[in-house]
C-alpha positions as CSV (number, residue, x, y, z in Angstrom):
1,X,0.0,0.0,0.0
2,X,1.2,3.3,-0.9
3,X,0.6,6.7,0.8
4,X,0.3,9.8,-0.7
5,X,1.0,12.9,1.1
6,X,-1.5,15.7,0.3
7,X,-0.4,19.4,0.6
8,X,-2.6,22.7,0.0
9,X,-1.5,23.8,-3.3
10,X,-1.5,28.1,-3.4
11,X,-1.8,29.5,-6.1
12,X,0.6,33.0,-6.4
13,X,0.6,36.0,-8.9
14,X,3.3,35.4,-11.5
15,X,6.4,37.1,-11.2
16,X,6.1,40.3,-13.5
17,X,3.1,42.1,-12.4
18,X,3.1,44.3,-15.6
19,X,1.0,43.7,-19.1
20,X,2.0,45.4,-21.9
21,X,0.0,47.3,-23.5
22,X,0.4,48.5,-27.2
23,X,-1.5,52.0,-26.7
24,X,-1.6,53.6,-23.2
25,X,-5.6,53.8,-22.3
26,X,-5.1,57.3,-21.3
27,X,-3.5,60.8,-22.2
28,X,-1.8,60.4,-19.1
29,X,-0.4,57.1,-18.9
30,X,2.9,55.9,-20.6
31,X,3.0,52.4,-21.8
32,X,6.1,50.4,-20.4
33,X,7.4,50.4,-24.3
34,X,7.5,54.0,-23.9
35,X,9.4,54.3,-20.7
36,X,11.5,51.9,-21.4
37,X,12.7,53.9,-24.7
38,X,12.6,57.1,-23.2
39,X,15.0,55.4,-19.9
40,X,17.1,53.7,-22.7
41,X,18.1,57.3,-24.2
42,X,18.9,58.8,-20.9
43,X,21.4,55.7,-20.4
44,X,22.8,56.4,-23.9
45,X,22.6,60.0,-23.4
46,X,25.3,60.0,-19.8
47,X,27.4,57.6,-21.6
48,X,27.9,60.1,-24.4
49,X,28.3,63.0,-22.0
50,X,30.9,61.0,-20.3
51,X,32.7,60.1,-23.2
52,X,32.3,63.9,-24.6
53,X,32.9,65.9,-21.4
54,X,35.8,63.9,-19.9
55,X,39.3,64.1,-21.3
56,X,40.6,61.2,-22.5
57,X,43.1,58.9,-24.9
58,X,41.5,55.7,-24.4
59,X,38.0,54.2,-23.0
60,X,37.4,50.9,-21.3
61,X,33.8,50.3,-20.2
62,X,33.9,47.7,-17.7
63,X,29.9,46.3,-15.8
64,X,29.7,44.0,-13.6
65,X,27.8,41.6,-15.3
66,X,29.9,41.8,-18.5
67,X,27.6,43.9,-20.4
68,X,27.1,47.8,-20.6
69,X,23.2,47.7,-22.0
70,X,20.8,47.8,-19.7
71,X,18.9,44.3,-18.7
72,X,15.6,45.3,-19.3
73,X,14.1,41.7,-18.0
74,X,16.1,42.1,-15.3
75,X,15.1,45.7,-14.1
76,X,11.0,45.4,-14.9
77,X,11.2,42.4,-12.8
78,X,12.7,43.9,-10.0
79,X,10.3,47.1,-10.4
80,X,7.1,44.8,-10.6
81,X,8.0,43.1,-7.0
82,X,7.9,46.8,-5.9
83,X,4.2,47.6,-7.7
84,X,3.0,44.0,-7.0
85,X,4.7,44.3,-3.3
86,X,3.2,47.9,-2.8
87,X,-0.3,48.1,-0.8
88,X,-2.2,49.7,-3.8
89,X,-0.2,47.0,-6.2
90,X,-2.1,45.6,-8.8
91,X,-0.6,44.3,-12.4
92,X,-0.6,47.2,-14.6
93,X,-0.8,47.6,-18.5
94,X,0.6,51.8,-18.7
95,X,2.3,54.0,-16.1
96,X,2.1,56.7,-14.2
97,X,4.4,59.4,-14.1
98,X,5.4,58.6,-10.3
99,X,5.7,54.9,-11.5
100,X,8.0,55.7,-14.4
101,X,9.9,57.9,-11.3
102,X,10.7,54.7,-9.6
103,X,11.3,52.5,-12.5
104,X,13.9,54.8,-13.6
105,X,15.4,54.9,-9.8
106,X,15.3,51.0,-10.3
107,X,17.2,51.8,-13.8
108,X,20.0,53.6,-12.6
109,X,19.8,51.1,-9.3
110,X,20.9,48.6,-11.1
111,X,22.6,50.3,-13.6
112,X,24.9,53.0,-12.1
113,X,27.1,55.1,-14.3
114,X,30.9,56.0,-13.0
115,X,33.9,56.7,-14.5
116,X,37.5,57.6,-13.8
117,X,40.7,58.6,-15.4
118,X,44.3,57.7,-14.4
119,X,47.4,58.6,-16.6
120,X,50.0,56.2,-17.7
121,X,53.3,56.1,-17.0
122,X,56.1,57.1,-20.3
């Protein structure tokens, strides 16, 4: 005779609490496509005023995880445990302008920008 254990199975919200929505369903909402483009410039846009505004022969861009673009899987997954996690958090199809706020603090969290120059030796 074999016994079976029986457990309570709970189901849980998946892991990305965020739809994506083609349009945004109001004038005031910004679709995640949207933010996501308009975070991606700023990124490209300090990069470029690094690389324009600070003297230099040569330029090594190191990241800690190998790569210098942004993980956008990564950070929206991250930024939906805070929506989902938050006590008015429900999964969301557009943004609001205090939500793109705080995805692009999750940006820049995770993607931090420094830089610094040394000169070599004759």
């Amino acid at each position: 005779m074999r016994l079976l254990h029986k457990e309570k199975i709970q189901v849980q919200q998946p892991l990305y609490g965020i739809f994506f929505a083609a349009n945004a369903p109001s004038a005031d909402a910004i679709t995640v496509q949207q933010a996501v483009e308009t975070l991606t410039e700023e990124y490209r846009d300090r990069l470029e005023e690094i690389s324009a505004t600070v003297q230099h022969d040569r330029q090594d861009i190191t990241a800690n995880d190998d790569v210098y673009y942004i993980r956008w899987q990564d950070v929206l997954a991250v930024f939906s445990s805070y929506i989902s996690g938050d006590e008015q958090g429900t999964p969301v199809a557009a943004l609001t302008e205090n939500q793109v706020d705080k995805l692009r603090e999750t940006m820049w969290a995770m993607n931090a920008v420094d830089y610094s120059t040394r000169r070599r030796l004759p």
